[in-house]
N, C-alpha and C positions, 0 to 999 in steps of 0.2 A: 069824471073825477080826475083832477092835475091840478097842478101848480106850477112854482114858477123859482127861479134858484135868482136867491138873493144877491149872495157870499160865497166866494170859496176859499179855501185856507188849507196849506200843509206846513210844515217844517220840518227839516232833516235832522234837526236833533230833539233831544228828549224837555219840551218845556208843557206848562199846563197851558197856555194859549199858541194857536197857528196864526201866522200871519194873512193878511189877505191878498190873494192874486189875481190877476186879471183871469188867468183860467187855469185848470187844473188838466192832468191828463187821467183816466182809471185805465187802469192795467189789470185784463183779465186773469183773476186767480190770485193779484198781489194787494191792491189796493192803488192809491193815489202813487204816482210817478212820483220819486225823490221825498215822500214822506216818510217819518223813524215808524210810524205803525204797518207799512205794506210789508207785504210779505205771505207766503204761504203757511206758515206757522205764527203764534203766538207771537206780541212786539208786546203789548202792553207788559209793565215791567211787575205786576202784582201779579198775573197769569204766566211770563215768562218763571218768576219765581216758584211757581207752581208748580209746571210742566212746560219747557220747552217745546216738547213735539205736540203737545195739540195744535190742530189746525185753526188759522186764525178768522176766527168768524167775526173779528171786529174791524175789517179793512176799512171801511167807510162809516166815518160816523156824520149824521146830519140831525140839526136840529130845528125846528121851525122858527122863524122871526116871532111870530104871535108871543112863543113864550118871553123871547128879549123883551118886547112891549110889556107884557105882562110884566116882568121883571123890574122893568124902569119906572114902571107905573107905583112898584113898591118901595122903591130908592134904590135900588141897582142898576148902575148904567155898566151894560152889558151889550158890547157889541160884535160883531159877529167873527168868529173865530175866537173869541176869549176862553170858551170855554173848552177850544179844543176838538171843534166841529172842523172839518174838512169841508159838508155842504148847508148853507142857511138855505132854505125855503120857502116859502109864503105862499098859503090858501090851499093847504095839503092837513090834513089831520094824521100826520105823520103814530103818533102814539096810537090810532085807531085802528092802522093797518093791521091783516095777521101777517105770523108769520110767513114766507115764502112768498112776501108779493113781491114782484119785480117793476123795480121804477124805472122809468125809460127816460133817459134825463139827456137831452140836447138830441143830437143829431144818431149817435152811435150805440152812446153807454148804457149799460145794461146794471142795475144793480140788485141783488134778491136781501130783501130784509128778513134777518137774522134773530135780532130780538132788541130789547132796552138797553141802554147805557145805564150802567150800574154806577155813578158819580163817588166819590171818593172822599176823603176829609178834604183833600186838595184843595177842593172846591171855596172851601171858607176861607184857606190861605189868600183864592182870590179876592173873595169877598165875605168877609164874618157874618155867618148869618146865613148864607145865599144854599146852603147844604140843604135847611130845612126847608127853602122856596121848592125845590126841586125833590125832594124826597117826601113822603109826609107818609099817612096810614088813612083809606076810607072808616066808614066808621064800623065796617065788618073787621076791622083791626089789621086789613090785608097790608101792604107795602104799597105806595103806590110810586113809581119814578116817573120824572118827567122830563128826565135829561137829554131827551132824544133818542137817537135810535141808531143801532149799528146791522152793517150787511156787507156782505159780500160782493166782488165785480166778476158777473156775468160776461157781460162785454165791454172793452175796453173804449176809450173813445173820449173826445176833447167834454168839458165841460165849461161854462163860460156864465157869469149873470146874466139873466134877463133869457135863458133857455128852458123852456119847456120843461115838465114833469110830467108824461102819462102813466098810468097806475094799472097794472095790468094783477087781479086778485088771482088767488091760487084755487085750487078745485074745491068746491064745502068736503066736507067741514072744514069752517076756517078754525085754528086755532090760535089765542093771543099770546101776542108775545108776554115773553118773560126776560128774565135779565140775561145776558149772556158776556 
């Protein structure tokens, strides 16, 4: 089980898209080098308003290509960093994973998944409409996200497209993720 990293994307200040870079750095315990969300504590500006001192469990966020395609395929053109992903990937069932798996992405990095991306109104600012692509309810009324997935950096270490993702699962019972 792997895949493969599409895209990568940060920005140093606060927008709803990351631009894209040839490679990214992760920084154990912070998140992506020179990105507004790294940090040991809380960046996101809904959670900062929340608490401050909680720790930040959303350092990385990545989302799969499939869903972009998916997306485009509905009249969303959605390309990678738009929506504020750090890492795109392909051929990984990223929303499958439980929590605490660690993905091994390139050469070094180490990253443990945390939970869901919890998407915001924001999202329709980008694109009208594009909230309920990403958001919906099974038909047991549950919630279902599809915004990607956020985690923490284990180890730090370059990141680059077209490097590797091996999937290393955590001990059973697996538990699913939820939002975080």
């Amino acid at each position: 089980m792997g895949g493969t990293v599409v895209a990568v994307s940060s920005n140093a200040e606060y927008s709803f898209s990351k631009a894209n870079r040839e490679g990214i750095t992760l920084l154990a315990g912070l998140g992506v080098e020179g990105d507004v969300h790294a940090g040991v504590t809380v960046k996101h500006r809904s959670r900062v308003a929340q608490d401050p001192t909680r720790p930040n469990l959303r350092q990385v966020h990545l989302i799969h290509r499939e869903l972009l395609t998916e997306l485009g395929e509905s009249g969303y053109d959605v390309a990678p960093g738009a929506l504020g992903e750090n890492i795109t990937t392909e051929g990984l069932d990223l929303l499958g994973l439980p929590v605490g798996t660690v993905l091994r992405i390139g050469p070094e990095a180490e990253v443990e998944i945390t939970g869901l991306r919890n998407p915001c109104a924001q999202i329709d600012d980008y694109r009208s409409g594009l909230l309920k692509r990403v958001v919906g309810r099974a038909e047991d009324g549950t919630i279902v996200r599809r915004a990607g997935i956020m985690g923490v950096v284990r180890a730090g270490g370059p990141v680059r497209p077209g490097d590797t993702i091996g999937v290393e699962l955590p001990a059973a019972p697996h538990r699913p993720l939820e939002r975080v």
